[in-house]
C-alpha positions in Angstrom: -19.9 -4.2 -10.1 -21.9 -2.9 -7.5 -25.2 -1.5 -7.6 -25.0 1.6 -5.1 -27.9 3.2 -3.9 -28.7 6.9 -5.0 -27.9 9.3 -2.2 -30.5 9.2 0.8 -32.6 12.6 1.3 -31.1 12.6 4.6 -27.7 12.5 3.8 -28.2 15.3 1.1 -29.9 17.3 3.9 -27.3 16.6 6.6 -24.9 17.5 3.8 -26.1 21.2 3.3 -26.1 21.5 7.4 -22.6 19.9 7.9 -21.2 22.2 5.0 -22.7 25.1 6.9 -21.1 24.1 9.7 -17.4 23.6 8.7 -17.2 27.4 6.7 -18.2 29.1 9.5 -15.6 26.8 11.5 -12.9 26.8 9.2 -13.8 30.9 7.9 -13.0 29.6 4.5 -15.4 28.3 1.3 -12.1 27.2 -0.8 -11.1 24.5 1.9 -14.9 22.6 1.3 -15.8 20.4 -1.8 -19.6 20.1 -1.7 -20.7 19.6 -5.3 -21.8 16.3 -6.6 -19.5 16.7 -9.7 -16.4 17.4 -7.7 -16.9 14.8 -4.6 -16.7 12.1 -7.9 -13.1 12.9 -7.7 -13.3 11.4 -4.6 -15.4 8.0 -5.2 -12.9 5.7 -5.3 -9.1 4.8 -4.9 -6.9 2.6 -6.3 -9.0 -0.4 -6.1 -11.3 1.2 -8.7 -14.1 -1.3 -9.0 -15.9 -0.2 -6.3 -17.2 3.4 -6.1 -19.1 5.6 -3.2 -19.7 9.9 -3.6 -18.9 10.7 -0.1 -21.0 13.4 1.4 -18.4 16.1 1.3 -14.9 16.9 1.3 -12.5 19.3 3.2 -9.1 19.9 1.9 -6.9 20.7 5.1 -3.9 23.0 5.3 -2.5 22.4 9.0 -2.7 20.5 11.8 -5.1 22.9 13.6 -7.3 22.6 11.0 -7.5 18.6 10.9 -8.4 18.5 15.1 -10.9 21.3 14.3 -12.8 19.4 11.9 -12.8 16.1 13.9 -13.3 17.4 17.0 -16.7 18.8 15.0 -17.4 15.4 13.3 -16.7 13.8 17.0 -19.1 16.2 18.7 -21.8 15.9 15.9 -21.1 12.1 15.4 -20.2 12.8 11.6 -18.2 10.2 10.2 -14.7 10.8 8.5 -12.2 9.2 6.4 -8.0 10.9 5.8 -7.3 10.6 2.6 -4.2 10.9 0.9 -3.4 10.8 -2.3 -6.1 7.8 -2.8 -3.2 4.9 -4.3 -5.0 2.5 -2.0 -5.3 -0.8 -3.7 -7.1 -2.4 -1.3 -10.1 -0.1 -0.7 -8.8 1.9 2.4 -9.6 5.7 1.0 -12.6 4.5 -0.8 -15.7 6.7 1.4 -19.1 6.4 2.5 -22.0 7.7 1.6 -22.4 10.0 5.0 -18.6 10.5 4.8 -16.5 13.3 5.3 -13.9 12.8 3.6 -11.0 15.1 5.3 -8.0 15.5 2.5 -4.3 15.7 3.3 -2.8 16.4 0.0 -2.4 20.1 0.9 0.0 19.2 3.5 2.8 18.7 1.1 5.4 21.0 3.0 8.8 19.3 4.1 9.3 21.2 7.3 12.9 20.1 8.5 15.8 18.2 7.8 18.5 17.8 9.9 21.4 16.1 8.4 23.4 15.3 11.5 20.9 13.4 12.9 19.6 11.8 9.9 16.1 13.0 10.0 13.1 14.5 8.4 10.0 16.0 9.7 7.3 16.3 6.7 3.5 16.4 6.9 1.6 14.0 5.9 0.6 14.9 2.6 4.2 14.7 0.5 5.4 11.9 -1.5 7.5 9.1 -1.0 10.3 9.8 -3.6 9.9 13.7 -2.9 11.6 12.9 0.9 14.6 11.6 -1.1 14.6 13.9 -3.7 15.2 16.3 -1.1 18.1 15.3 0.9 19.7 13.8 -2.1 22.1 16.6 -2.3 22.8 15.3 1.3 23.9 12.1 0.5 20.5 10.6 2.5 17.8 9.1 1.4 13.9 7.4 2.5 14.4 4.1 2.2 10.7 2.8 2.0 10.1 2.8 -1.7 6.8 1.6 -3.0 6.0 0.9 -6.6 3.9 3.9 -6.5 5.9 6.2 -4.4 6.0 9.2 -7.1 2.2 9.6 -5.8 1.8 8.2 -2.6 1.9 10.1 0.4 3.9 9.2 3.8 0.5 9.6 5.6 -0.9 6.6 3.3 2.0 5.2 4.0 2.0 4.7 8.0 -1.8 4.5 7.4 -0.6 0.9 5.8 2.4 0.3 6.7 4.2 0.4 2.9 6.9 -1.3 1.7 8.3 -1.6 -1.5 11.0 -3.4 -3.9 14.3 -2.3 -1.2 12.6 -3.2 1.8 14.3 -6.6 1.7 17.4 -5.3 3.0 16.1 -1.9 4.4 12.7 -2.9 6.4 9.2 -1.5 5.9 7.7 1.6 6.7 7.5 0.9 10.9 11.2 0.6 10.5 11.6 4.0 9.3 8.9 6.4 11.3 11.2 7.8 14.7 7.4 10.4 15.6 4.0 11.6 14.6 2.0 13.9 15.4 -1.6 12.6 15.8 -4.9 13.6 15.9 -7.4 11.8 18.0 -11.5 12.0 16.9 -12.0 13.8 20.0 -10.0 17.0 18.5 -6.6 16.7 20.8 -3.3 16.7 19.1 -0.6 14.3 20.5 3.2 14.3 19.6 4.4 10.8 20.0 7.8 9.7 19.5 10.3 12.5 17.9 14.0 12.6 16.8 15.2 9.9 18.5 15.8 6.1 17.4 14.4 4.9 20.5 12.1 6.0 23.5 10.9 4.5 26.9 7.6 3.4 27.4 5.0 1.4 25.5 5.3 1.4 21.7 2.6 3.6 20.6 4.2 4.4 17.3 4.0 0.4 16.4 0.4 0.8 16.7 -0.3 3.6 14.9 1.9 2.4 11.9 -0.1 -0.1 9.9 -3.7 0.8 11.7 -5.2 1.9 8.1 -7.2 5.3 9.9 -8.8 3.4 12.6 -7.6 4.9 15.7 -6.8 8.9 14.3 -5.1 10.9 11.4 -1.7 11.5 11.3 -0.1 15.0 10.3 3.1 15.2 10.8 5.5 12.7 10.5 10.0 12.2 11.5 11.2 10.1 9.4 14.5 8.4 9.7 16.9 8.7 6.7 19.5 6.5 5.3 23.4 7.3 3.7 23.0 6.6 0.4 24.7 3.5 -0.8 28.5 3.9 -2.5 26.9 2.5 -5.8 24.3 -0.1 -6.6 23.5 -2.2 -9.4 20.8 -4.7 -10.9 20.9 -7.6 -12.7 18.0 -9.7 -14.7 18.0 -13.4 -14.4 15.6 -14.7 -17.6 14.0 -18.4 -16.7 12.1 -20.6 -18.8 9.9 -21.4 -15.7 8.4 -19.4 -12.9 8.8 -22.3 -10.9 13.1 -21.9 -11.5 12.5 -18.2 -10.8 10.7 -19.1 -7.7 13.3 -21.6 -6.6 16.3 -19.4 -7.0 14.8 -17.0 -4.6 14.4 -19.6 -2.3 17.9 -20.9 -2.7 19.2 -17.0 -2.3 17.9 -16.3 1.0 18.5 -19.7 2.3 22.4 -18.6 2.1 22.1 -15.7 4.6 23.1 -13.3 2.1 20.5 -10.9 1.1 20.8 -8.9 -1.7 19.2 -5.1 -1.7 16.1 -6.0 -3.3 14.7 -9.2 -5.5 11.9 -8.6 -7.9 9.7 -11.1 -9.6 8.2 -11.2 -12.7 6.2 -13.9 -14.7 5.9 -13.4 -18.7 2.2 -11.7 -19.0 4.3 -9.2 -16.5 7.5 -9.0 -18.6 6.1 -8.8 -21.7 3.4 -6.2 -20.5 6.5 -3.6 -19.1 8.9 -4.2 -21.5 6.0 -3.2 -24.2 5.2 -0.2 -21.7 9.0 0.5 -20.9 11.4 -0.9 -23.4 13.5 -1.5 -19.9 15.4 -4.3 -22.2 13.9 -7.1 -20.4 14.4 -11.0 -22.2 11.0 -11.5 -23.8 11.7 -14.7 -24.6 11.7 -15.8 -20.4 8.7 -17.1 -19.2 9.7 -15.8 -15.8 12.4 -12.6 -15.0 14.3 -11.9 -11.3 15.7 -8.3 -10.7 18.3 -8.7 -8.0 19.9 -5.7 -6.9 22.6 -5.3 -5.1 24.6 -2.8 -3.8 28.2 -1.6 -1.8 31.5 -0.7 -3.1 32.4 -1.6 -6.6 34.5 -4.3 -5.2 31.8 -5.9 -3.5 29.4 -5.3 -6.2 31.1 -7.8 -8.1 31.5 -10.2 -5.8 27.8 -10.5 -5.1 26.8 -10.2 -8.4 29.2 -13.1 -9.0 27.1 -15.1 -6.3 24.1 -14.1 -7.4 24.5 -14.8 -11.0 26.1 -18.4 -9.9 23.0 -18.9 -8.0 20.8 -18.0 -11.5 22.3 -20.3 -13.6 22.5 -23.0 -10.7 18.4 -22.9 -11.0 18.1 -22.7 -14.9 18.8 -19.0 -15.7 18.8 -18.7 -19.4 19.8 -15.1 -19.6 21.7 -12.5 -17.3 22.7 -9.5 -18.0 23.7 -6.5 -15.3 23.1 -2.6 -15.2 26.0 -0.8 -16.9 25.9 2.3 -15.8 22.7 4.7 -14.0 20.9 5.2 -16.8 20.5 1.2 -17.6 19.9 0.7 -13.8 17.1 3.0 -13.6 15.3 1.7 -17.1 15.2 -1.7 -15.2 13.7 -0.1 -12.4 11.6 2.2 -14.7 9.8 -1.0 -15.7 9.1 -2.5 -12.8 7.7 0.5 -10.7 5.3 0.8 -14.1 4.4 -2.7 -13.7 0.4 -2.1 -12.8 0.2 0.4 -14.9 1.7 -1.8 -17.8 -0.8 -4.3 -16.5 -3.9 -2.0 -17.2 -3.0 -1.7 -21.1 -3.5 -5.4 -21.5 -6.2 -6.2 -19.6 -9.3 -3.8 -19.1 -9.7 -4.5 -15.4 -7.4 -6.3 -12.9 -7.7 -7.2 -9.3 -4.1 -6.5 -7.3 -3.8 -9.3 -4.4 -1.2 -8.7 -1.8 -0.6 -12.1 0.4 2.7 -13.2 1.5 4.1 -16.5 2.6 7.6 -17.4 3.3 10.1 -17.3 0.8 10.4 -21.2 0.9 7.3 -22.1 -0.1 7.2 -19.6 -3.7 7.8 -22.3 -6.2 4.5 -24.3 -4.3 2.3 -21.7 -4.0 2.9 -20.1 -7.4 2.0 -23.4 -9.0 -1.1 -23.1 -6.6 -2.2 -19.7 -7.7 -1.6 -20.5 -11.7 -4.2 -23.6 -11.5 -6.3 -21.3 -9.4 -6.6 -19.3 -12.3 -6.8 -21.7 -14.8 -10.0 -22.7 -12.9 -11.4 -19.7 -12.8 -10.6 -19.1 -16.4 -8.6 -15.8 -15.7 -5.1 -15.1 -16.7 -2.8 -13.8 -13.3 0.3 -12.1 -14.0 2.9 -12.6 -11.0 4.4 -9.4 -10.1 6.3 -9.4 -6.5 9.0 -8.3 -4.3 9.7 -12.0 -4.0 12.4 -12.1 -1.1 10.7 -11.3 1.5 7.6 -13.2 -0.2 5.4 -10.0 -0.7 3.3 -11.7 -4.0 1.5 -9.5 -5.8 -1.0 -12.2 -8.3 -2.9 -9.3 -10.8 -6.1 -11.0 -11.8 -6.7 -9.9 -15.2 -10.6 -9.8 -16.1 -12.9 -7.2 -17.9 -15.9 -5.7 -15.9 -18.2 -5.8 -18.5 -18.7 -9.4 -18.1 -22.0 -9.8 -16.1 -21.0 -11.5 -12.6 -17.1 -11.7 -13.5 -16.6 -9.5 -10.6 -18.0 -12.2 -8.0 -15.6 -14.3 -9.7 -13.0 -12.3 -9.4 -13.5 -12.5 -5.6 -14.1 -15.6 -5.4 -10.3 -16.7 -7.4 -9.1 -13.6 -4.9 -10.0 -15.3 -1.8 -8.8 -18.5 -3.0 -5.2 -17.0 -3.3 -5.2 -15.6 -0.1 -6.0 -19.0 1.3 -3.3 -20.7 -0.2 -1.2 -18.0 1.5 -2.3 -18.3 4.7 -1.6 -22.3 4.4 1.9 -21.4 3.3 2.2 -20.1 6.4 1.8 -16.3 5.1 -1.0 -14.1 5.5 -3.3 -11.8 4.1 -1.7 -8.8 3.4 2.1 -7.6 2.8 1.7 -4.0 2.4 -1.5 -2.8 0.7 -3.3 -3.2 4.1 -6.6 -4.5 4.7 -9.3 -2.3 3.5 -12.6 -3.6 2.0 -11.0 -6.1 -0.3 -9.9 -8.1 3.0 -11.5 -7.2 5.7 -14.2 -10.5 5.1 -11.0 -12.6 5.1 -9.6 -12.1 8.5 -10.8 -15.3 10.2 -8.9 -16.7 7.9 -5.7 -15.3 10.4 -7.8 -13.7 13.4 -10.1 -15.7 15.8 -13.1 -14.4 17.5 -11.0 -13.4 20.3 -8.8 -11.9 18.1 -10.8 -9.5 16.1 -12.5 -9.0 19.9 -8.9 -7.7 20.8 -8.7 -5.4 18.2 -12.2 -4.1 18.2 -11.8 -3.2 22.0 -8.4 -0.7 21.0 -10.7 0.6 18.1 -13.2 1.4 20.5 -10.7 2.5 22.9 -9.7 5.4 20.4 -12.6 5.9 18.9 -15.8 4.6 20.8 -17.9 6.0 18.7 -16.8 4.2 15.4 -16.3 7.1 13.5 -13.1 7.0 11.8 -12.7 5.3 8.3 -15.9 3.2 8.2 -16.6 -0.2 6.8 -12.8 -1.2 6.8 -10.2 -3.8 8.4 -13.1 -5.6 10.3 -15.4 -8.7 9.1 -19.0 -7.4 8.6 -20.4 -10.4 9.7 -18.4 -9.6 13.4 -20.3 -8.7 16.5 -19.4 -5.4 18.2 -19.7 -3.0 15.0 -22.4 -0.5 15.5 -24.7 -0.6 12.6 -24.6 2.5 12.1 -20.7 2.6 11.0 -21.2 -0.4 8.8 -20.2 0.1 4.8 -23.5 0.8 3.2 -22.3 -1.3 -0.1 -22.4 -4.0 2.7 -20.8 -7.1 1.2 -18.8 -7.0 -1.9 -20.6 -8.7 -4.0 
């Protein structure tokens, strides 16, 4: 764990100045968060290990009031980090020291829906599953679904570009954003894209999507809805080895067909949720697949037919399908628990997030087990394995003196091994801290160059969402801007 300094005298002075400043801005004490005990609420995210009391936090109810507070923090070189509903697992809400730290959560309001085009405007603090749970009546629904969508906000979720267990069939997050609006550091609110599925000029929403806070703060956002399927229906494929589980994926996508969504679990993982859950899952399987598929019911049993046929080709030693909505949803019930099943196991994990391609799963999950073994840590595999999205939960506990550096180190082994695959570093939980010392393991010099130079173009004053995405040991980064925990170790 890291060993943070105590707040600087100047920081707690600038605090008192800045909180001044933003009442008398804003006309309203309720909106600021100033007091040590409070700002501990914001310390952190979902990658908990590493903490940092931001210097203060505003709580903003509109758009006007996000561009009035950054175009304050721009003129008075103040830095700020959005923050959503803080589910990062990678680090990318945790805040500095001389932070402000500008909260979206009160932004929760669905503003339209139109059905006939198959849209949503919402800002950028609701939830995930609350877009669907809204037009459900509607027949619609938002297809990005991430494990922990019941919390997670849309802003988060351009910030990172989120997927989820369905985004096999249905596509990430990028996939499903149509317009923003966005806020610039300098104060100045832009609309960019809107209600239709496709616009001249250059793709600005591509860039945006995925950029984890670095070049502005998002909103508002159009979303694009989907009809909701006739029916849909899972089935559990129990192996006696990860490495059949692994192959059967493989096998699956090789044929062109792809199923909704396909799910992979490895028996720490099974035994863990179905403990948590009592989804029904085979605790006898050293390894578990959820394949879901979906369509009339006439199709539905054709693919299951496949898919099961494809199990049992590869060693399935149990199947069983979803009867009816209520089994369907247990199944799922246990798999969107699955980290928090993890955490009553083991007192501290680490949540990697590398992908590779589908091909190479059997390889590099025999790769990441002996990494372990090395290291002496147990990893449950939990993954959306078809589009090769692996998601290797190091289980450790924190009280061990220097397991942390170890934890790191086993970390950044993984991620190598996917990057050899042919993957890379992230899937879906974005960069952050934990990564950001990894990217020459993708990027080269004149890469990271590339993408400092549109940082700077947005923001030349390095203000937005500090110590993030970019190697500190990179050229270019104004000291100033730089984490103050430095390195993670």
């Amino acid at each position: 764990m890291l060993n943070l300094p105590s707040p600087r005298a100047e920081v707690l002075d600038r605090r008192q100045q800045i909180a001044r400043d933003l009442r008398a801005l804003l006309g309203r004490d309720d909106l600021l968060i100033t007091s040590a005990n409070e700002l501990k609420g914001y310390e952190t995210d979902g990658l908990a290990c590493y903490r940092t009391v931001p210097m203060l936090a505003v709580l903003a109810e509109d758009t006007a009031q996000v561009a009035a507070v950054l175009r304050y923090c721009h003129d008075n070189e103040v830095p700020v980090m959005a923050r959503g509903a803080g589910t990062s697992l990678a680090g990318g809400a945790l805040p500095q020291q001389d932070t402000v730290v500008l909260g979206l959560s009160k932004m929760n309001e669905i503003l339209e829906v139109c059905a006939e085009n198959q849209t949503a405007r919402v800002q950028a603090g609701v939830t995930n599953r609350n877009i669907s749970t809204a037009v459900d009546d509607l027949g619609l629904f938002y297809a990005p679904d991430p494990s922990s969508q019941i919390a997670c906000t849309i802003g988060g979720n351009v910030a990172m570009n989120s997927g989820g267990a369905h985004c096999l069939k249905y596509g990430v997050t990028t996939n499903h954003i149509l317009g923003v609006t966005f806020v610039t550091m300098e104060g100045a609110v832009v609309e960019i894209g809107g209600e239709a599925f496709d616009l001249p000029g250059y793709d600005l929403l591509g860039l945006i999507v995925g950029a984890e806070g670095q070049l502005g703060v998002v909103t508002e956002v159009t979303v694009r809805l989907m009809p909701k399927p006739e029916a849909a229906r899972p089935l559990l494929a129990g192996f006696d080895s990860a490495l059949d589980a692994g192959a059967c994926v493989a096998a699956i996508m090789a044929t062109g067909r792809t199923p909704v969504a396909i799910e992979f679990m490895d028996r720490p993982a099974i035994l863990a949720c179905e403990r948590f859950t009592g989804a029904g899952y085979p605790t006898d399987a050293q390894a578990l697949l959820i394949i879901e598929v979906e369509g009339s019911e006439a199709e539905i049993e054709i693919e299951l037919a496949f898919v099961e046929a494809m199990a049992r080709e590869h060693g399935a030693t149990s199947i069983s399908v979803a009867e009816d909505i209520v089994s369907a949803e247990n199944i799922w019930k246990g798999r969107k628990s699955a980290f928090g099943a993890i955490g009553q196991i083991s007192p501290d994990y680490l949540c990697m997030d590398g992908t590779i391609p589908v091909t190479k799963l059997p390889d590099v999950l025999e790769q990441i087990y002996a990494i372990g073994d090395r290291y002496g840590f147990e990893i449950a595999n939990i993954f959306h394995a078809g589009d090769g999205n692996m998601h290797p939960l190091i289980m450790y506990d924190s009280h061990q003196p220097g397991v942390l550096d170890r934890v790191e180190d086993c970390g950044a082994e993984i991620l190598c091994v996917c990057v050899e695959a042919g993957g890379c570093i992230t899937g879906e939980h974005g960069v952050g801290i934990e990564k950001r010392d990894h990217m020459p393991l993708m990027f080269s010099p004149e890469d990271l160059e590339q993408m400092k130079a549109l940082k700077r173009g947005f923001d030349p004053k390095w203000l937005l969402n500090g110590g993030k995405v970019f190697p500190l040991t990179e050229t270019g980064i104004p000291a100033g801007q730089i984490d103050p925990t430095q390195g993670l170790h």
